[in-house]
Backbone as CSV, one residue per row, in Angstrom:
resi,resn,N_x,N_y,N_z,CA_x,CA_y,CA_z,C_x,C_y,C_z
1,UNK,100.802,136.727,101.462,100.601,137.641,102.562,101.341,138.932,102.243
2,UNK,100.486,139.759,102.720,101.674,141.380,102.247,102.549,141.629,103.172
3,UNK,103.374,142.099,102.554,104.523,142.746,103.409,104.048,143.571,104.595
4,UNK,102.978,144.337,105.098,102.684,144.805,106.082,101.889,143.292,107.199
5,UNK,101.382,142.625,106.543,100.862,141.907,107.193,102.036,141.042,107.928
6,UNK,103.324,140.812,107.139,103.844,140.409,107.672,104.631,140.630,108.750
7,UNK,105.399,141.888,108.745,105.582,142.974,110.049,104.691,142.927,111.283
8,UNK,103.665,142.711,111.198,102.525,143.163,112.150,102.778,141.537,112.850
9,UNK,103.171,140.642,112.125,103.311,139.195,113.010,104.308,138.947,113.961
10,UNK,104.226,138.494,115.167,104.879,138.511,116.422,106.152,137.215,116.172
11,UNK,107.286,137.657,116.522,108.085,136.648,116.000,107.310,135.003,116.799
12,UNK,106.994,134.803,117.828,105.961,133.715,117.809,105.564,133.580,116.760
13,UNK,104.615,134.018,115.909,103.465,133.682,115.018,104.557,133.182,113.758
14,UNK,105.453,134.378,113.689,106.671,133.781,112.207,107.474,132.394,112.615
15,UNK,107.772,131.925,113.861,108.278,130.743,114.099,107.263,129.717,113.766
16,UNK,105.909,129.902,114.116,104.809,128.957,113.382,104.415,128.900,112.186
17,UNK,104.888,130.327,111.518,104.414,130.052,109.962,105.692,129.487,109.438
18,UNK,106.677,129.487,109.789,108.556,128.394,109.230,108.287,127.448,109.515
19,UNK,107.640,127.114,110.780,106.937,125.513,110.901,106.529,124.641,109.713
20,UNK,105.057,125.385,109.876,103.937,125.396,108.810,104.853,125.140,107.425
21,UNK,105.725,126.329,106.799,106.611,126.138,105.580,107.280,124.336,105.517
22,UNK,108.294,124.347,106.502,108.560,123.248,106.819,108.217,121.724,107.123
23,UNK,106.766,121.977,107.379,106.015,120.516,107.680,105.457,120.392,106.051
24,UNK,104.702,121.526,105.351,104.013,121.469,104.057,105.391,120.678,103.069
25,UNK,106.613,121.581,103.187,107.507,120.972,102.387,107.927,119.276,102.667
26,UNK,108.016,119.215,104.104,108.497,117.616,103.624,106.753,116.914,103.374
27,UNK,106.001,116.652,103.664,105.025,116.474,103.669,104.537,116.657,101.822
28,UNK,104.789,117.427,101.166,104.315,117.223,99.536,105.538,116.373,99.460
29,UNK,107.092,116.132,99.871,108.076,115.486,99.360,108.026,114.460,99.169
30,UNK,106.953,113.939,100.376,106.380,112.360,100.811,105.099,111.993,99.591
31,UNK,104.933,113.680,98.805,103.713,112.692,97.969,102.293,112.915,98.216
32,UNK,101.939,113.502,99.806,100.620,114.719,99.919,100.483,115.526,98.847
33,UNK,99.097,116.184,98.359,99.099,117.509,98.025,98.590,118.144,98.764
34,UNK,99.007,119.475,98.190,97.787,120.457,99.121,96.721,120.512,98.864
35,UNK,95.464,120.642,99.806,94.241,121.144,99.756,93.880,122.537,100.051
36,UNK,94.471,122.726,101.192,94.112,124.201,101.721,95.308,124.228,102.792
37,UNK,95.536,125.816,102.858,96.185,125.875,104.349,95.658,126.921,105.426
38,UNK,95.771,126.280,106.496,95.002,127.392,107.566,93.665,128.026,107.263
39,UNK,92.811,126.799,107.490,91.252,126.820,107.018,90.771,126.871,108.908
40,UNK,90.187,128.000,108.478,88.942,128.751,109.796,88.530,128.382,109.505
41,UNK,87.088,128.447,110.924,85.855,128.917,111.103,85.916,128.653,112.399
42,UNK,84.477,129.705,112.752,84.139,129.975,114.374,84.285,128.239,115.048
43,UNK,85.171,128.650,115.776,85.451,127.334,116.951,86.785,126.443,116.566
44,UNK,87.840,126.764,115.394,88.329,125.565,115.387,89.455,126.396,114.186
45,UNK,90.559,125.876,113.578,91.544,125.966,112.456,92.120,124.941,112.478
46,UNK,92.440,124.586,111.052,93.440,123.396,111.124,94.416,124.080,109.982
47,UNK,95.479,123.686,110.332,96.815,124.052,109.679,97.061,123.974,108.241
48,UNK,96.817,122.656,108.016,97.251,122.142,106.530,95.715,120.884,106.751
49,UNK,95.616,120.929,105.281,94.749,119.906,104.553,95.459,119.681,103.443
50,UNK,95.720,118.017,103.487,95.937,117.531,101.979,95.849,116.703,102.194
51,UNK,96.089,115.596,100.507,95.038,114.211,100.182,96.449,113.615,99.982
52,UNK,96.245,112.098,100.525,97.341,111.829,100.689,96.606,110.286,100.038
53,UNK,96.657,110.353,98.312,95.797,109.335,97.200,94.125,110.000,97.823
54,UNK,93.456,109.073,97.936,92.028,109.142,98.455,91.977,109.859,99.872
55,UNK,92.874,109.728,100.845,92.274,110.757,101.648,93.085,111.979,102.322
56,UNK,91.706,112.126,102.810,92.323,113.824,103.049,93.090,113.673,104.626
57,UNK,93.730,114.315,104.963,94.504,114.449,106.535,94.768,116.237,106.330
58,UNK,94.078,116.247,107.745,93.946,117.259,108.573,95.422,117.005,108.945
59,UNK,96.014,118.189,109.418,97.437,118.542,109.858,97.544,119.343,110.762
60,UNK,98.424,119.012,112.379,98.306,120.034,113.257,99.855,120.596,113.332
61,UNK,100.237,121.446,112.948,101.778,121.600,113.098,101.904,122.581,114.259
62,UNK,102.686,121.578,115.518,103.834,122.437,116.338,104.594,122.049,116.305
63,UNK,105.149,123.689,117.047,106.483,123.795,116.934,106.981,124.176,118.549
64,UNK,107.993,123.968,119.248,108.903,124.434,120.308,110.340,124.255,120.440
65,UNK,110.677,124.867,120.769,112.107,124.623,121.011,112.879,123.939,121.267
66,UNK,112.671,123.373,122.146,112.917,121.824,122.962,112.010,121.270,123.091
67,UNK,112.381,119.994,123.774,111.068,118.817,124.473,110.599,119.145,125.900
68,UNK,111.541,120.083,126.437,111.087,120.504,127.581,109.559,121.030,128.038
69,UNK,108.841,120.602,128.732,107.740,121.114,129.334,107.218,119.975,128.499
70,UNK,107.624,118.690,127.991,106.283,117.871,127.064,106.714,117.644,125.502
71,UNK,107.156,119.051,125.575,107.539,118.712,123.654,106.114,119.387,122.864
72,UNK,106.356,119.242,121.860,105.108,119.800,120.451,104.417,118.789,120.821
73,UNK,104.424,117.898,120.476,103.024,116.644,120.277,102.338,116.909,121.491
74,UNK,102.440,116.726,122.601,102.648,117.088,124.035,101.643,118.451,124.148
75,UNK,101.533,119.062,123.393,101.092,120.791,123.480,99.818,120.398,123.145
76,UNK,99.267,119.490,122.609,98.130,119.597,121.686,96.757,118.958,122.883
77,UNK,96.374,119.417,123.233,95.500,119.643,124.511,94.067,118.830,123.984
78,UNK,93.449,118.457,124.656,91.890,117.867,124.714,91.108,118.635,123.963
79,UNK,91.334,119.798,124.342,90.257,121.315,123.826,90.536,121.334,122.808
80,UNK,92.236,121.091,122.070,92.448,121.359,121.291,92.020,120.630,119.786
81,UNK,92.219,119.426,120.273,91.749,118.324,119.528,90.197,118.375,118.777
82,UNK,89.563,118.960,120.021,87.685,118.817,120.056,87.667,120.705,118.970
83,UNK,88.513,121.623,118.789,88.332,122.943,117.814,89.227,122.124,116.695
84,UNK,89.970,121.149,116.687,90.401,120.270,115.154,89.075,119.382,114.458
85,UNK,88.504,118.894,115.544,87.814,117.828,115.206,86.368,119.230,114.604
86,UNK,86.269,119.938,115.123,84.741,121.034,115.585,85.427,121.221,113.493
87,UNK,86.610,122.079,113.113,86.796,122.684,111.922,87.093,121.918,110.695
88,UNK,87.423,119.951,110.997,86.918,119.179,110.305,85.554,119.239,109.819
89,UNK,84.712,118.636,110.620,83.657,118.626,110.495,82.869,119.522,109.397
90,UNK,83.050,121.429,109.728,83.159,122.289,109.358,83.633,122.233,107.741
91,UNK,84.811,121.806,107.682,85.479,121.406,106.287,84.854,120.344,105.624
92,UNK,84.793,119.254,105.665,83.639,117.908,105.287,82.420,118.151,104.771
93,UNK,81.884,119.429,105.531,80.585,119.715,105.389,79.823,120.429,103.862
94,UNK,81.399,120.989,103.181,81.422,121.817,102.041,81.746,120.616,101.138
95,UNK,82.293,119.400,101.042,82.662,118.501,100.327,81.606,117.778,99.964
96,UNK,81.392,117.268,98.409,80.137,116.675,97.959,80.527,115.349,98.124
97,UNK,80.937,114.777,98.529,81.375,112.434,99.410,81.876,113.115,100.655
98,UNK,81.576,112.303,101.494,82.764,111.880,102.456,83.800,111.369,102.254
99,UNK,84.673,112.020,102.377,86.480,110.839,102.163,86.429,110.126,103.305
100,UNK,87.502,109.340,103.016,88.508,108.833,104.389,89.161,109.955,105.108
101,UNK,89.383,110.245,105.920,90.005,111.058,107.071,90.755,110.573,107.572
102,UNK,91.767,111.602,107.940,92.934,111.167,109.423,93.705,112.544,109.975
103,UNK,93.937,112.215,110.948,94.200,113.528,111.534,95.713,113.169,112.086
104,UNK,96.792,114.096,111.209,97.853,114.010,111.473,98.346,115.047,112.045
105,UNK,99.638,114.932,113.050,100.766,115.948,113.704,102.166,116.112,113.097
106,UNK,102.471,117.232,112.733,103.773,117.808,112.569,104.518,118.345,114.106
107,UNK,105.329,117.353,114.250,105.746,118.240,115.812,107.221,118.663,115.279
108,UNK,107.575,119.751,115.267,109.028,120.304,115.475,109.580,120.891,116.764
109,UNK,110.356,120.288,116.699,111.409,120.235,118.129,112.877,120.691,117.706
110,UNK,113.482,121.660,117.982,114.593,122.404,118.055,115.120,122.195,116.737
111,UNK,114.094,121.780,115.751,114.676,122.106,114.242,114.226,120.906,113.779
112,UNK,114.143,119.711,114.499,113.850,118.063,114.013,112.030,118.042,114.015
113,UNK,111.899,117.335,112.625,110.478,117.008,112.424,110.016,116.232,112.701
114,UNK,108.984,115.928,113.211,108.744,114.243,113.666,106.898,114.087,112.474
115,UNK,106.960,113.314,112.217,105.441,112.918,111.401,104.983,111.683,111.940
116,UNK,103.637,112.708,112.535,102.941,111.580,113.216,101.675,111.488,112.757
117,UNK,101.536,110.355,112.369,100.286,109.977,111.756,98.898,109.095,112.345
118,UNK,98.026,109.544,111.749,96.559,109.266,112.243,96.887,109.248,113.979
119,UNK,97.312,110.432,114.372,96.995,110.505,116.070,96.169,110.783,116.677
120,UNK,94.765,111.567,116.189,93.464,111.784,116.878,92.406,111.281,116.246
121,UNK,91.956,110.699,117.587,90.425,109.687,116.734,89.548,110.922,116.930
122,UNK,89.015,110.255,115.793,87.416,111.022,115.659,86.238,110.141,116.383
């Protein structure tokens, strides 16, 4: 990212991309690779993609401060799930097999990571 691009980001948006840094790092430590990060398209983004052996996991990383109001995991809304599931799909669609899938959460909470795995059904 360029240095102007980065200025122009709202300290919100830089607390989600230290997230993002932070979930990718322990997450390859565990032995994921990367596939992609922060893959658009109209209706949906998912954070991180990587193959974890044969399959791939979708990655939703939040972040908040505290647990107050719910916590990160907590944040991740119905709607939200159905623009993860909408930019899967989306992603799958460019892949020549179907893998195995799973759709994992990075929740950070006042600095602590939590890894939560296969939490949204498809």
């Amino acid at each position: 990212m360029a240095l102007r691009d980065l200025l122009r980001r709202t300290a919100r948006q830089r607390t989600g991309d230290a997230a993002e840094d932070q979930a990718l790092d322990h997450l390859q430590r565990q032995g994921l690779r990367l596939v992609e990060r922060n893959f658009r398209c109209k209706g949906g983004e998912i954070d991180l993609i990587l193959r974890d052996g044969a399959t791939v996991v979708f990655v939703e990383v939040r972040s908040r401060a505290s647990a107050a109001f719910g916590g990160a995991a907590a944040s991740i809304t119905s709607a939200k799930q159905r623009r993860l599931l909408l930019a899967a799909q989306v992603w799958l669609q460019g892949q020549r097999e179907l893998p195995a899938c799973r759709f994992d959460v990075i929740a950070v909470e006042g600095g602590q990571l939590q890894w939560l795995r296969n939490v949204i059904e498809a």
